[in-house]
N, C-alpha and C positions, 0 to 999 in steps of 0.2 A: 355374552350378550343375552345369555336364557333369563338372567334377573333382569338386566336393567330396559329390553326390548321386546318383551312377550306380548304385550297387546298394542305392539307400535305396526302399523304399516310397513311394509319395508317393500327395497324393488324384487327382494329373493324371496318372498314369500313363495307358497306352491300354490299352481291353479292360483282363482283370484282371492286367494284366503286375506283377510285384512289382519290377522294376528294370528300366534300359535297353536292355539287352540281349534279356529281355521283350519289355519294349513294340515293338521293331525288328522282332521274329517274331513277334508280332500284325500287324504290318501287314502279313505277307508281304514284306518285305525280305529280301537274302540278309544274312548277314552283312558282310562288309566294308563295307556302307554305314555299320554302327554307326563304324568306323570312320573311315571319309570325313567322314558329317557332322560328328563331334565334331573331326576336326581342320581342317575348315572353322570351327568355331565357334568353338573357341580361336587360331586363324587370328588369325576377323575381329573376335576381342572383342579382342585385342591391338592389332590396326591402328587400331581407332577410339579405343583409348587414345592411341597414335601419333599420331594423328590432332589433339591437342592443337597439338603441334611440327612435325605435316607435314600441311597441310588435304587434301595430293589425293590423300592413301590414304580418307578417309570418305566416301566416291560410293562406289567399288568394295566398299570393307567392309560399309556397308548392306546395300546393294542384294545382298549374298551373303544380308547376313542374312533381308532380306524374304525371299528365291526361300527360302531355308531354312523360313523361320516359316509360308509357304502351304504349301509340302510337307507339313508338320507338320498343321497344320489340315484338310489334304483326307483326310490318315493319319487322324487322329480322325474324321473324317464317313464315311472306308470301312468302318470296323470298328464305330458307330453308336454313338459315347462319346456319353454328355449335354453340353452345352455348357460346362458348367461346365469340363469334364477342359480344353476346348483352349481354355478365357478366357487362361493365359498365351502362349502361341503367337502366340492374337489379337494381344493387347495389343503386345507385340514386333514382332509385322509391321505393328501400327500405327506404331510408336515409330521402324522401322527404315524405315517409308516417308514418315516426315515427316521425318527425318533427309537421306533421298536429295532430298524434293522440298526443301528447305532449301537444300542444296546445290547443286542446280541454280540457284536465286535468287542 
């Protein structure tokens, strides 16, 4: 959703941000992080497509994505969103550390 959603409203935004950019300066991030993270996340959503034809890129790809998904969720709990704003976060840092602990099996 970082390409096709970034300057769309949404109900998870953080605080009352209306787009990403927003939500990045609700949390007191400088700018360029908008940056960094989004191309860390289209990074590691590619590698773990990759990941089909090359298994030892999906450890690394994860494990980007969890250390992403709790940044995200701690950003929601400093700025005191409802739970609800960082259930998809959650959910992905769940998804993104059963993937790593998989992979380590």
């Amino acid at each position: 959703m970082w390409l096709l959603r970034r300057d769309s409203a949404t109900a998870y935004r953080g605080g009352a941000a209306k787009n990403l950019k927003e939500e990045f300066a609700t949390y007191g991030l400088p700018a360029p992080m908008f940056y960094i993270v989004g191309g860390l996340k289209i990074i590691c959503g590619t590698l773990l497509i990759a990941g089909l034809w090359f298994p030892q890129v999906v450890l690394p790809a994860a494990a980007v994505v969890a250390f992403l998904m709790l940044g995200a969720v701690v950003m929601h709990l400093k700025v005191g969103d409802a739970v609800s704003k960082y259930v998809p976060a959650a959910l992905m840092l769940g998804m993104s550390g059963a993937i790593c602990v998989l992979s380590l099996s």
